[in-house]
PDB file of N, CA, C and O in Angstrom:
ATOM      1  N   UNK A   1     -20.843  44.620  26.395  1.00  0.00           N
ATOM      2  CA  UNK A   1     -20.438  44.298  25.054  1.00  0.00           C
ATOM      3  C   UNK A   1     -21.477  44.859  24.101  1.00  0.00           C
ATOM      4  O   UNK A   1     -22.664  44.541  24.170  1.00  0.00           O
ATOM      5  N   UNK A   2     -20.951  45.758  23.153  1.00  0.00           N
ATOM      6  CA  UNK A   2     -21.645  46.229  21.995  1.00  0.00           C
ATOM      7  C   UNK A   2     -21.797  45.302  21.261  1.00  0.00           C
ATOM      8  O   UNK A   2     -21.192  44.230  21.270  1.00  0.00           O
ATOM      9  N   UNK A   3     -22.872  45.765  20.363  1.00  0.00           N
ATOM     10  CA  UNK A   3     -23.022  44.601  18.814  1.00  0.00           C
ATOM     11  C   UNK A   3     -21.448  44.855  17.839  1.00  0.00           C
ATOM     12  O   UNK A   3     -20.774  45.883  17.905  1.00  0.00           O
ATOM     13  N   UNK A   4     -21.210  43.975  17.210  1.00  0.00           N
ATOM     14  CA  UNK A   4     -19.892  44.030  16.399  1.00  0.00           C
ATOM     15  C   UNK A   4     -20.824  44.345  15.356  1.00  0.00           C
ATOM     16  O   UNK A   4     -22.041  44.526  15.299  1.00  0.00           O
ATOM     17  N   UNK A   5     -19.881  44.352  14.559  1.00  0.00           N
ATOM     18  CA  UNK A   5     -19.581  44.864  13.011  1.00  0.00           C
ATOM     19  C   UNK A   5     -19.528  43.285  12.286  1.00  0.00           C
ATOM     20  O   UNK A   5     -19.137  42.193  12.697  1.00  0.00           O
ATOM     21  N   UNK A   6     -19.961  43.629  11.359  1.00  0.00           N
ATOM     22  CA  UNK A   6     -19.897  41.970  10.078  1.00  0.00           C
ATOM     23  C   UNK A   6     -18.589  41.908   9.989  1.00  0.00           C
ATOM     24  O   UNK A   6     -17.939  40.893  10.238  1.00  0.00           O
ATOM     25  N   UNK A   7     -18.072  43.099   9.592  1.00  0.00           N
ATOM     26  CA  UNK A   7     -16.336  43.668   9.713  1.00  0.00           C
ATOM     27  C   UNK A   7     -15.677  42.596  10.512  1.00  0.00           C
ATOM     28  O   UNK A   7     -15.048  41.578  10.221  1.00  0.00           O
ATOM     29  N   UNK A   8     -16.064  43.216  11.697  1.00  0.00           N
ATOM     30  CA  UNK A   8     -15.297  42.729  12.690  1.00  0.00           C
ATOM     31  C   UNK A   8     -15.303  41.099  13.150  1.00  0.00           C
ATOM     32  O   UNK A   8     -14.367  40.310  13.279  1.00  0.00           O
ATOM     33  N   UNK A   9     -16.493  40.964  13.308  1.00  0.00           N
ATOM     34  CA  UNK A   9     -16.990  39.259  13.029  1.00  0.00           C
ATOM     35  C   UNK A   9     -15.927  38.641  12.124  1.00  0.00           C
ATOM     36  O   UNK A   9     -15.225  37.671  12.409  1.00  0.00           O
ATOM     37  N   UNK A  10     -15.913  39.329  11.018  1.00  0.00           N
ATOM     38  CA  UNK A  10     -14.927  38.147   9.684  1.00  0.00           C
ATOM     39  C   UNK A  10     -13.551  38.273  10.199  1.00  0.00           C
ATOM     40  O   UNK A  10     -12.805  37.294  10.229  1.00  0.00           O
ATOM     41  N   UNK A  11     -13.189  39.435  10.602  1.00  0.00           N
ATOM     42  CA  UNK A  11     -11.661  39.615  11.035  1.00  0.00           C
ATOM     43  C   UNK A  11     -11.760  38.679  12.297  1.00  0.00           C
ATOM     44  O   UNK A  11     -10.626  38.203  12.339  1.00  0.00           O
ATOM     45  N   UNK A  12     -12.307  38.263  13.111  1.00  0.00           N
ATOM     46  CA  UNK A  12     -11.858  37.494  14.211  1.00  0.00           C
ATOM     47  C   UNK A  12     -11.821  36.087  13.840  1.00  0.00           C
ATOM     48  O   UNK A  12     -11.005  35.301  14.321  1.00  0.00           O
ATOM     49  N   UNK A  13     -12.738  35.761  12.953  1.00  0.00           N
ATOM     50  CA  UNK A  13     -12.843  34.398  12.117  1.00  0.00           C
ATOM     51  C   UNK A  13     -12.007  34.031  10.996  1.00  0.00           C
ATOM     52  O   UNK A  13     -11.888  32.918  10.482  1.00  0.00           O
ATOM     53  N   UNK A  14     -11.462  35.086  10.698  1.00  0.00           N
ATOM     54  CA  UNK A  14     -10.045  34.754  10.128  1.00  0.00           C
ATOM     55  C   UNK A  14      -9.094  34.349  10.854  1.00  0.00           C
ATOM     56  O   UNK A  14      -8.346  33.389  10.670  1.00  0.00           O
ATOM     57  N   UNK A  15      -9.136  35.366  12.000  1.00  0.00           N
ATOM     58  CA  UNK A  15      -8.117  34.842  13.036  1.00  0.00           C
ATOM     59  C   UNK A  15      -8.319  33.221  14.034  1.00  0.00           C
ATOM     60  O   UNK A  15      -7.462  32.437  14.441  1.00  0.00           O
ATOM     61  N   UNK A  16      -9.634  33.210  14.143  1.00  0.00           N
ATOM     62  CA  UNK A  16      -9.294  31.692  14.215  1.00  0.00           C
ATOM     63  C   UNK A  16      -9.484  31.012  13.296  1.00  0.00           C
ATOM     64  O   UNK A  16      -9.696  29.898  13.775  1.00  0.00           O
ATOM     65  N   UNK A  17      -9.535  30.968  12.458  1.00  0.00           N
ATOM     66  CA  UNK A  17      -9.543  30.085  11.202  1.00  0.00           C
ATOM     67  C   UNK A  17      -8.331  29.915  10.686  1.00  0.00           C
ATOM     68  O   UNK A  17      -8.174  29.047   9.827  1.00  0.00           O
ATOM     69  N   UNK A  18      -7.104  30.826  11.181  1.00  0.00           N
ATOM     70  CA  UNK A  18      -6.088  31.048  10.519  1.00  0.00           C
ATOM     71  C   UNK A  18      -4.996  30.161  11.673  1.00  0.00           C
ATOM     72  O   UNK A  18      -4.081  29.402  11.354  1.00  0.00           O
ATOM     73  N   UNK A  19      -5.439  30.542  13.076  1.00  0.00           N
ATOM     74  CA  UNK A  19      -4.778  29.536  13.938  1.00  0.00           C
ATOM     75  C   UNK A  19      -4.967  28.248  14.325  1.00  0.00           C
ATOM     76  O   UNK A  19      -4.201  27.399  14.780  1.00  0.00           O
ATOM     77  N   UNK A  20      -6.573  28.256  13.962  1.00  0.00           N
ATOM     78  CA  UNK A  20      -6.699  26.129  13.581  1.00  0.00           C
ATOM     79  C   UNK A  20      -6.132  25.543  12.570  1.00  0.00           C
ATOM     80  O   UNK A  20      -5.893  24.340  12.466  1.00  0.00           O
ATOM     81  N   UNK A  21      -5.857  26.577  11.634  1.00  0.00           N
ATOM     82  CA  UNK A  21      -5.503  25.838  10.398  1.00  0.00           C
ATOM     83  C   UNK A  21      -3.809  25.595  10.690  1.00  0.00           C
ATOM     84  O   UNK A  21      -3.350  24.526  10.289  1.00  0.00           O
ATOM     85  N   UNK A  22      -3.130  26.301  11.192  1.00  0.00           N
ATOM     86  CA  UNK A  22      -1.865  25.889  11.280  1.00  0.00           C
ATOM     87  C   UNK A  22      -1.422  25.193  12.348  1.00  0.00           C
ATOM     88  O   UNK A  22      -0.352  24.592  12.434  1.00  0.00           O
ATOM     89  N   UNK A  23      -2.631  25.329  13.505  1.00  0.00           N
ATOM     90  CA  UNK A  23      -1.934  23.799  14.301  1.00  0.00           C
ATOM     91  C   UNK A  23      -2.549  22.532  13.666  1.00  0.00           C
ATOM     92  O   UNK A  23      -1.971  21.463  13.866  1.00  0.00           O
ATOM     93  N   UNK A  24      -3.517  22.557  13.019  1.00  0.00           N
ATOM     94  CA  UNK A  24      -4.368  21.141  11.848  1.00  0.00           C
ATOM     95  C   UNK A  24      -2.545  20.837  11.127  1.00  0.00           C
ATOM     96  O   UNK A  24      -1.871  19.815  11.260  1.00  0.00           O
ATOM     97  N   UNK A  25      -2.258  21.831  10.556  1.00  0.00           N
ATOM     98  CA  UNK A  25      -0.850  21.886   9.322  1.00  0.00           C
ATOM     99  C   UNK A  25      -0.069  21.042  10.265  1.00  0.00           C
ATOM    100  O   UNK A  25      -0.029  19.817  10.152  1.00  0.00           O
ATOM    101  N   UNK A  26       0.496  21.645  11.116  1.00  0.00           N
ATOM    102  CA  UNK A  26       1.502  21.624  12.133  1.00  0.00           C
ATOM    103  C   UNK A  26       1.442  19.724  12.456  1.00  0.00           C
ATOM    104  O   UNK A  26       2.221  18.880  12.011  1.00  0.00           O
ATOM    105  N   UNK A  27       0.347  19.532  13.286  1.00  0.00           N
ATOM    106  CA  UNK A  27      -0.068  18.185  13.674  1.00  0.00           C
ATOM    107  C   UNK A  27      -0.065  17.300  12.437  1.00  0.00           C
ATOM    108  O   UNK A  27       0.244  16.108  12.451  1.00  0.00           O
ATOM    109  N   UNK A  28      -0.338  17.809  11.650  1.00  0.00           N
ATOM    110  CA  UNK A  28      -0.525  16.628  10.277  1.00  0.00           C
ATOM    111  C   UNK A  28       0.648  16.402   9.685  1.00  0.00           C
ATOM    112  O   UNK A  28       0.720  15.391   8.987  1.00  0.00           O
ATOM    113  N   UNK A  29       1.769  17.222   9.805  1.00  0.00           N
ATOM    114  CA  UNK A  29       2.984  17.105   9.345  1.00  0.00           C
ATOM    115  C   UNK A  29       4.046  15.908  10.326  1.00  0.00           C
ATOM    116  O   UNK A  29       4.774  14.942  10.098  1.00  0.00           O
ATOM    117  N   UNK A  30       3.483  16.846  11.701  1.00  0.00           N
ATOM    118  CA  UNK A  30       4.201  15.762  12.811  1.00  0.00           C
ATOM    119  C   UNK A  30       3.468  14.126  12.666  1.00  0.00           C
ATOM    120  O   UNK A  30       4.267  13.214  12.882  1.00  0.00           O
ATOM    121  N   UNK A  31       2.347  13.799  12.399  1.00  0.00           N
ATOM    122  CA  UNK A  31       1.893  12.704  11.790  1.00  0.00           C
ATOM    123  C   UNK A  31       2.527  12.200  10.698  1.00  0.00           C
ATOM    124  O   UNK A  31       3.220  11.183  10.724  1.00  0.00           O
ATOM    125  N   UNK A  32       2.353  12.761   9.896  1.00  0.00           N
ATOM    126  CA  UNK A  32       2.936  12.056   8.294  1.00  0.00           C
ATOM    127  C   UNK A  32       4.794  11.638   9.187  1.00  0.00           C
ATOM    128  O   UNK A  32       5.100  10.451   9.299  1.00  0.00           O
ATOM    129  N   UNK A  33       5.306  12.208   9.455  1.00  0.00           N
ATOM    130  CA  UNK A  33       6.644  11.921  10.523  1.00  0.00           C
ATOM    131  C   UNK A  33       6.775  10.791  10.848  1.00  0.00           C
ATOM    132  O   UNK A  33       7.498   9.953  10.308  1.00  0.00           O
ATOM    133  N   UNK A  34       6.049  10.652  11.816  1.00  0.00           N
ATOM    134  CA  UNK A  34       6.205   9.738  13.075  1.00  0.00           C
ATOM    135  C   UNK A  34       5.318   8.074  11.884  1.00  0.00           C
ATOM    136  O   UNK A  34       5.818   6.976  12.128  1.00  0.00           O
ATOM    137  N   UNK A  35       4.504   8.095  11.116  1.00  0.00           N
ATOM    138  CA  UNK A  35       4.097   7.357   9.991  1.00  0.00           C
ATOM    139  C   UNK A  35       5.483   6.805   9.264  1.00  0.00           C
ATOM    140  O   UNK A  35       5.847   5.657   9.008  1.00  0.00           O
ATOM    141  N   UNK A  36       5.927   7.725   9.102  1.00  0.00           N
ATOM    142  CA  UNK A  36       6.939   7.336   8.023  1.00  0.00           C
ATOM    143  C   UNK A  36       8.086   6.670   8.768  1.00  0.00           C
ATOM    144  O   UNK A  36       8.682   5.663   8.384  1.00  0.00           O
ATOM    145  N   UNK A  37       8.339   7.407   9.963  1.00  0.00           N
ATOM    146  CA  UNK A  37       9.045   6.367  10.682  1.00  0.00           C
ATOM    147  C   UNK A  37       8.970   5.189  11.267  1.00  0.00           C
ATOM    148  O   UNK A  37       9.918   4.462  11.563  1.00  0.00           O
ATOM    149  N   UNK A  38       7.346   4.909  11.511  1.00  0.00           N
ATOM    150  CA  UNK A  38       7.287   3.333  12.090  1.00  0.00           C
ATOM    151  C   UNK A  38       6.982   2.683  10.354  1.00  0.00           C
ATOM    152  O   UNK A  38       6.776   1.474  10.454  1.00  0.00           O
ATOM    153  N   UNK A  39       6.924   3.032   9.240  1.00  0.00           N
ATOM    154  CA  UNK A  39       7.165   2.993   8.268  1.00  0.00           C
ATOM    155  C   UNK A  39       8.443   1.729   7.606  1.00  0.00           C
ATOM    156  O   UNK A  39       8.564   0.688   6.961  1.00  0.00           O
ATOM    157  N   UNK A  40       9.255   2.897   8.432  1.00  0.00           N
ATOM    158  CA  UNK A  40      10.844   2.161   8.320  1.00  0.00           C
ATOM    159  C   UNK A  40      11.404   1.527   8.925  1.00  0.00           C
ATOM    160  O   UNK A  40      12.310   0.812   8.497  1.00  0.00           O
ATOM    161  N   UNK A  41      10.850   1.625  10.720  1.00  0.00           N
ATOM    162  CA  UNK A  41      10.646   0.075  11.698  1.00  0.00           C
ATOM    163  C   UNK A  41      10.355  -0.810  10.700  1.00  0.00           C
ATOM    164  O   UNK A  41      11.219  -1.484  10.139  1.00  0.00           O
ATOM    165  N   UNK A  42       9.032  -0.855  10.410  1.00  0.00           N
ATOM    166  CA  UNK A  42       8.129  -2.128   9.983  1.00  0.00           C
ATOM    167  C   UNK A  42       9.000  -2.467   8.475  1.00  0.00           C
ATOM    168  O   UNK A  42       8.335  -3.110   7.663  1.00  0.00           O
ATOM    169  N   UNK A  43       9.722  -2.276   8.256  1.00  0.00           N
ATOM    170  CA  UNK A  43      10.195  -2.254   6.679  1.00  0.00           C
ATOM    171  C   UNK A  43      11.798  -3.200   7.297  1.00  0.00           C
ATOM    172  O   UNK A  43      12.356  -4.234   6.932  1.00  0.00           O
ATOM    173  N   UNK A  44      12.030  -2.310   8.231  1.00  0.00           N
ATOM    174  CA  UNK A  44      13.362  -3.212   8.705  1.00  0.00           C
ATOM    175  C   UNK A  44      13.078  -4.494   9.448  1.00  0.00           C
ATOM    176  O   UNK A  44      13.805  -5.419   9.086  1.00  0.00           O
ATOM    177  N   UNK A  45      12.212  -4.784  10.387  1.00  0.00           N
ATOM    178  CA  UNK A  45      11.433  -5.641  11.046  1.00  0.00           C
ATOM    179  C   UNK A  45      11.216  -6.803   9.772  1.00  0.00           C
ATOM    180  O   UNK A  45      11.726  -7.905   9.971  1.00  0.00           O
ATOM    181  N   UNK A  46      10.640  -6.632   8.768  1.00  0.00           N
ATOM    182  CA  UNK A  46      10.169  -7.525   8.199  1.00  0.00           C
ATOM    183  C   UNK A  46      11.779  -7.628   6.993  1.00  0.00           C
ATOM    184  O   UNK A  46      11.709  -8.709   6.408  1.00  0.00           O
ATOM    185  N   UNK A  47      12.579  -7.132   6.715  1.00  0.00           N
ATOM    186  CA  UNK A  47      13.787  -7.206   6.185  1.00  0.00           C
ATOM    187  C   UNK A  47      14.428  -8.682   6.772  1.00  0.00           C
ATOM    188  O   UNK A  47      14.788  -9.661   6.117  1.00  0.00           O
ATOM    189  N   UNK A  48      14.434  -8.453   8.394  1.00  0.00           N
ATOM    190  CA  UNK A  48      15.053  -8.657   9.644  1.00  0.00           C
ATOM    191  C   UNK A  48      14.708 -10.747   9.006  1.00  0.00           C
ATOM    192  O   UNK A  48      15.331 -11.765   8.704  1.00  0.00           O
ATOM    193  N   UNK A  49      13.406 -10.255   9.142  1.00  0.00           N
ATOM    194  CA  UNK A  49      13.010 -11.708   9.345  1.00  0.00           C
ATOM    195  C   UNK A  49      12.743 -12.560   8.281  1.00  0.00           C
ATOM    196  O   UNK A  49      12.763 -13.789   8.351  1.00  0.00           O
ATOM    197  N   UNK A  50      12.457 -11.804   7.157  1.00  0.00           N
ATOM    198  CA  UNK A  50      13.016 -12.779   5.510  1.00  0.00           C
ATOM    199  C   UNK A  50      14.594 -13.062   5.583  1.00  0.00           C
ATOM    200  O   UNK A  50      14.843 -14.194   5.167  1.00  0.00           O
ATOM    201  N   UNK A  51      15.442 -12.528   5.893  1.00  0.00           N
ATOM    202  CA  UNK A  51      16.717 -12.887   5.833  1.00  0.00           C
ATOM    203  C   UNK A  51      17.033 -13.364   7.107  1.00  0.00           C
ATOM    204  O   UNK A  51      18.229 -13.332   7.396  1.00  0.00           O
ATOM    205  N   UNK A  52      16.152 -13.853   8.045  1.00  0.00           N
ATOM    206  CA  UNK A  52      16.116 -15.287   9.372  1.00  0.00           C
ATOM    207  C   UNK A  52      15.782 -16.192   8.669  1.00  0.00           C
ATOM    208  O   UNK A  52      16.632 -17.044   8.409  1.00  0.00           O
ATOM    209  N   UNK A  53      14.568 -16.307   8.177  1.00  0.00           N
ATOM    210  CA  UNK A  53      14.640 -17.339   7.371  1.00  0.00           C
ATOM    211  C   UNK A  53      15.127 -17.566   6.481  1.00  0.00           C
ATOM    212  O   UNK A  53      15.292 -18.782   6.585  1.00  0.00           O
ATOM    213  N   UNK A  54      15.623 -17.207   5.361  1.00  0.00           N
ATOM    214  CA  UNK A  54      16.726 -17.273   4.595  1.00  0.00           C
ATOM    215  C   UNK A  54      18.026 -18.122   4.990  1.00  0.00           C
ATOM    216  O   UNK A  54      18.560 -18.945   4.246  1.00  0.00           O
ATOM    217  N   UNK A  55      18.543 -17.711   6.578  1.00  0.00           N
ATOM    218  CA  UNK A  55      19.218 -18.260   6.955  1.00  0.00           C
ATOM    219  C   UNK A  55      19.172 -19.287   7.331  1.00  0.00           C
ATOM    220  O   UNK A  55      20.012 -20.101   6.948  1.00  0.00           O
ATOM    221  N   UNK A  56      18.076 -19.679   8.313  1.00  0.00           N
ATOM    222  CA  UNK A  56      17.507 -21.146   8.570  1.00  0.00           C
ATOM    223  C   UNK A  56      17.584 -21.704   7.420  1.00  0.00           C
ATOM    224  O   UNK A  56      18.531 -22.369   6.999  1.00  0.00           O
ATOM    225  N   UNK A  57      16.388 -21.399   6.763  1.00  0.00           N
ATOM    226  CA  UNK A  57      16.374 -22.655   5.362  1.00  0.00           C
ATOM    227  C   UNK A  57      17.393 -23.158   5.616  1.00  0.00           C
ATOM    228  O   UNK A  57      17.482 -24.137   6.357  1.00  0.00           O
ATOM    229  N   UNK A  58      18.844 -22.312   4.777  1.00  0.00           N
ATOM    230  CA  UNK A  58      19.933 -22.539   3.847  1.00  0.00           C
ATOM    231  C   UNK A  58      20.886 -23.820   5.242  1.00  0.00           C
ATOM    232  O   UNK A  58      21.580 -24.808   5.002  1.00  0.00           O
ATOM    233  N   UNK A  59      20.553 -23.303   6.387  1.00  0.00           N
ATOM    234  CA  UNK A  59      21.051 -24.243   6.978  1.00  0.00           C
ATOM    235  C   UNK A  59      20.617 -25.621   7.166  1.00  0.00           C
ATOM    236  O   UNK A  59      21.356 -26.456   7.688  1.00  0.00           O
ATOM    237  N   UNK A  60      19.201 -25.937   6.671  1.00  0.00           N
ATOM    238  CA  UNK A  60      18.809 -26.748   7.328  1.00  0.00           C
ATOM    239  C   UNK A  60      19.604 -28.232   6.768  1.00  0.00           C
ATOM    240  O   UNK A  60      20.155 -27.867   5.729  1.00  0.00           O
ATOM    241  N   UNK A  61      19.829 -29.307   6.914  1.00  0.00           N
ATOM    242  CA  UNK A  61      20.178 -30.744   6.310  1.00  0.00           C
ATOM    243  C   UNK A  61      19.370 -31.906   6.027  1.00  0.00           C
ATOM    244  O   UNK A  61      19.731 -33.071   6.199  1.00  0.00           O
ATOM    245  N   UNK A  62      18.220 -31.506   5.570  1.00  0.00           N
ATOM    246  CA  UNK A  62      17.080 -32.429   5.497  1.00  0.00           C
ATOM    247  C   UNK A  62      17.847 -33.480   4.610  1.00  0.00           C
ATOM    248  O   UNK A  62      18.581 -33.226   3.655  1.00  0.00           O
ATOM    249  N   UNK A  63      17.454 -34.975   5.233  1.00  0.00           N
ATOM    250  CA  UNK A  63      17.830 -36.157   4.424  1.00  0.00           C
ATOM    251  C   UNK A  63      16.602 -36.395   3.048  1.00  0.00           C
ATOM    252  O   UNK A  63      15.446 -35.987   3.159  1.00  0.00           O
ATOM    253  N   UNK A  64      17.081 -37.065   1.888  1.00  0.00           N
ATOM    254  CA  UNK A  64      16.433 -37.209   0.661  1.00  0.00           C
ATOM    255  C   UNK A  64      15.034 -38.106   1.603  1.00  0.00           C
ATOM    256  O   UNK A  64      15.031 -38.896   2.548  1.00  0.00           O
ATOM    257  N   UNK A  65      13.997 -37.499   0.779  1.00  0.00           N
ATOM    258  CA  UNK A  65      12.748 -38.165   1.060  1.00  0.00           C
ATOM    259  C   UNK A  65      12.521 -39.800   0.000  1.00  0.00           C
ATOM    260  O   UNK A  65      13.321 -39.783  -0.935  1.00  0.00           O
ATOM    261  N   UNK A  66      12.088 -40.424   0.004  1.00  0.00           N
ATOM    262  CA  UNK A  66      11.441 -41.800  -0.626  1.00  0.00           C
ATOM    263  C   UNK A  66       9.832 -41.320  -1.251  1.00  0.00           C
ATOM    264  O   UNK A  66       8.945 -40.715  -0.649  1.00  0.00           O
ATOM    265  N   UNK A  67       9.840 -41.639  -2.132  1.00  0.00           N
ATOM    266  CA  UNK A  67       8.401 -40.979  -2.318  1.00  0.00           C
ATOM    267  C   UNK A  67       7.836 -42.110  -2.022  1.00  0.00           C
ATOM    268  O   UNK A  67       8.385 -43.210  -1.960  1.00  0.00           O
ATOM    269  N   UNK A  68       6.306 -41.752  -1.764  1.00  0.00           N
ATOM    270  CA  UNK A  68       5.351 -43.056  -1.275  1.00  0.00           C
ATOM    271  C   UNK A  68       4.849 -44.084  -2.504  1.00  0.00           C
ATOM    272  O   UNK A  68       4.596 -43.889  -3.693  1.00  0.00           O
ATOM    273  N   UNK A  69       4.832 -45.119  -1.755  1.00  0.00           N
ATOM    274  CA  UNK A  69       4.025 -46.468  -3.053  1.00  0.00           C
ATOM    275  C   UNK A  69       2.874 -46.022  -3.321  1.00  0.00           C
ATOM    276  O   UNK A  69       2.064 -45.664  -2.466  1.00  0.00           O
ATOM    277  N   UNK A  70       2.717 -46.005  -4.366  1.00  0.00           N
ATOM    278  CA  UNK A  70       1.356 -46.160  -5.127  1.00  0.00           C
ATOM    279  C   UNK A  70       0.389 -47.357  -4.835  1.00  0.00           C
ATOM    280  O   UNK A  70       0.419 -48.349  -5.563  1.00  0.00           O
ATOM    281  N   UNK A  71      -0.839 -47.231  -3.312  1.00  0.00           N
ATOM    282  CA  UNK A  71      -1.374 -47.648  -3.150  1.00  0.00           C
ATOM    283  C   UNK A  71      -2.587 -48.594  -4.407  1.00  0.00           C
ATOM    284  O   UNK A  71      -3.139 -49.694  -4.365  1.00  0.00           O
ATOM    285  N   UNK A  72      -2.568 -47.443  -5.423  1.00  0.00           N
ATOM    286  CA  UNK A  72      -4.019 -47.882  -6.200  1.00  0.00           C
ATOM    287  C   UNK A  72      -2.849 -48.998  -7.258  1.00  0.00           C
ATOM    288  O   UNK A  72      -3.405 -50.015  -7.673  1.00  0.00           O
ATOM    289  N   UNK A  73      -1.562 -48.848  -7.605  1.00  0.00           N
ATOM    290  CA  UNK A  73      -1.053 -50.740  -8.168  1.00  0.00           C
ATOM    291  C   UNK A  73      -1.461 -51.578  -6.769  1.00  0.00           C
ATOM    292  O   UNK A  73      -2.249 -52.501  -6.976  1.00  0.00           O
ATOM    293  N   UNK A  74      -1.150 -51.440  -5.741  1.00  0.00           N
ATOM    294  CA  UNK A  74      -1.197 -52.210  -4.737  1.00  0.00           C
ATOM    295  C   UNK A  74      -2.924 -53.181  -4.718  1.00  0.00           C
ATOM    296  O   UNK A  74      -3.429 -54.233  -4.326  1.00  0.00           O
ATOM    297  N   UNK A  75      -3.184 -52.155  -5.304  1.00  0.00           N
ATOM    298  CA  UNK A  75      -5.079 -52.575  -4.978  1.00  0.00           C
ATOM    299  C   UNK A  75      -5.505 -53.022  -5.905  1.00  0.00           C
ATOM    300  O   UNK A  75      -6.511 -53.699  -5.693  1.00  0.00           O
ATOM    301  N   UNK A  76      -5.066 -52.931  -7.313  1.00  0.00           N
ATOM    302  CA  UNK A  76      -5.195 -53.453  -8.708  1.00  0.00           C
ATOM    303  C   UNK A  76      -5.103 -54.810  -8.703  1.00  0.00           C
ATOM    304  O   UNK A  76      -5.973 -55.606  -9.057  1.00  0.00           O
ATOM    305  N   UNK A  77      -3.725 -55.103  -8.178  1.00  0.00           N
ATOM    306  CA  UNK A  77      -2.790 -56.108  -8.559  1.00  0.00           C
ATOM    307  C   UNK A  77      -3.731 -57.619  -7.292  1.00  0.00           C
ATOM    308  O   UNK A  77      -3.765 -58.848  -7.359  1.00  0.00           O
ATOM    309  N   UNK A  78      -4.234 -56.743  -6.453  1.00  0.00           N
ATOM    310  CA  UNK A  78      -5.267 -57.229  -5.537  1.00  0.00           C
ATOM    311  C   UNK A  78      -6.317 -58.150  -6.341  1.00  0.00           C
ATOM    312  O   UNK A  78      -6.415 -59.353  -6.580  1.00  0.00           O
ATOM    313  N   UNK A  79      -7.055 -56.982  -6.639  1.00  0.00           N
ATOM    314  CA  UNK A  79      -8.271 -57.131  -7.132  1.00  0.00           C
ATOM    315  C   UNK A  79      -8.170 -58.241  -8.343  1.00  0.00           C
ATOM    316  O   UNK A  79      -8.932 -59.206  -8.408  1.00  0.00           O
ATOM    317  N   UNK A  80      -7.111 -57.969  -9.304  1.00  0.00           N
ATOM    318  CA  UNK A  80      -6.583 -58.737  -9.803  1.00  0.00           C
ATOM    319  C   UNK A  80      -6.837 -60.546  -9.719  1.00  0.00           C
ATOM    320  O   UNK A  80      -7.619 -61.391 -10.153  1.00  0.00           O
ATOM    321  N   UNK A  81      -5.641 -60.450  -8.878  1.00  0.00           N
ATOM    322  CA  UNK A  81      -5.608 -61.686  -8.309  1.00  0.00           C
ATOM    323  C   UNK A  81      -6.787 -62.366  -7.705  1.00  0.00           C
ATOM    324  O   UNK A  81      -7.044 -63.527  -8.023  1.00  0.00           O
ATOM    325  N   UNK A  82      -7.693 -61.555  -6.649  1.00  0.00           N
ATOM    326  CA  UNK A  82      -8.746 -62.218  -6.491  1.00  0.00           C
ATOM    327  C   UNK A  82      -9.660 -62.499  -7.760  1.00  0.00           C
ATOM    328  O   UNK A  82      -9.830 -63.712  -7.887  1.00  0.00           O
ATOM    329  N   UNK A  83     -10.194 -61.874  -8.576  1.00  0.00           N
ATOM    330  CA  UNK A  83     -10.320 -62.038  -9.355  1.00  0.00           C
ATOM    331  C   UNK A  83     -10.340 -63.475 -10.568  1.00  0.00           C
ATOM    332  O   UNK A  83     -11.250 -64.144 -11.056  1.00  0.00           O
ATOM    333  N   UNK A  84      -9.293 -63.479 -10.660  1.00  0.00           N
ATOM    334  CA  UNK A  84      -8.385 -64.521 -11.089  1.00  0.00           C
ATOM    335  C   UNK A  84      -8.929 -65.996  -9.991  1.00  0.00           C
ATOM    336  O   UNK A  84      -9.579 -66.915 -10.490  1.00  0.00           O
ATOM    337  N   UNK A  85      -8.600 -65.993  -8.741  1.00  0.00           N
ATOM    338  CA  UNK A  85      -9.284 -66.992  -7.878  1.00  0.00           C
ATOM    339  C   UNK A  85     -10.552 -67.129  -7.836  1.00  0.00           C
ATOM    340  O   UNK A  85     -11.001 -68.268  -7.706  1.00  0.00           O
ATOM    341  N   UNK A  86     -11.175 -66.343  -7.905  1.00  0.00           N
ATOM    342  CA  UNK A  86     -12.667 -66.302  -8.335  1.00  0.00           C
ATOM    343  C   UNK A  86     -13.341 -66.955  -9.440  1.00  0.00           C
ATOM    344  O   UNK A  86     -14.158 -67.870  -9.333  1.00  0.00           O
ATOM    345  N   UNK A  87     -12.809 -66.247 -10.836  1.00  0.00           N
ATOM    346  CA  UNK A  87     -13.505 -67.077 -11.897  1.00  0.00           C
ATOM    347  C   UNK A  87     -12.783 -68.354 -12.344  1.00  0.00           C
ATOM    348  O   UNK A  87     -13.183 -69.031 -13.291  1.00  0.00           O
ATOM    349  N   UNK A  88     -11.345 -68.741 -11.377  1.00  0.00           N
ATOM    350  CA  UNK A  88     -10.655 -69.466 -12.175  1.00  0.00           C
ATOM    351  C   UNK A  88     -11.175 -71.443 -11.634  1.00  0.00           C
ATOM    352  O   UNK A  88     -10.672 -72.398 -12.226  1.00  0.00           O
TER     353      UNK A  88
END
């Protein structure tokens, strides 16, 4: 093997520079792809399952709740009274 040429050096480094770059292109395109498609899995997937629940809810038949007593009249009305027995 002779010494090359600067020439020749750049012309071969074009040439691979020119064939990394289009399988880099190539691969990055087939990426952005296959992205966009689990993309639209994950988009239907989660569609899927807001409108499961949606459905549940709407079915469910929960009976009316009672709201809870207000412990602190309970403890007033206490204190109160002892109170009352106390100084009376």
């Amino acid at each position: 093997m002779g010494k090359r040429t600067e020439e020749e050096l750049q012309e071969l480094l074009a040439e691979v520079t020119e064939g990394k770059y289009a399988d880099l292109k190539a691969t990055n395109e087939r990426l952005l792809k296959r992205i966009d498609k689990l993309k639209d899995k994950n988009a239907d997937i989660i569609e899927a399952v807001y409108q499961a629940i949606g459905d549940g809810i709407r079915s469910l038949d929960l009976p009316p709740v009672t709201p809870p007593r207000n412990p602190k009249k309970q403890k007033q009305k206490k204190s109160a009274f002892l109170y009352y027995l106390i100084f009376n």
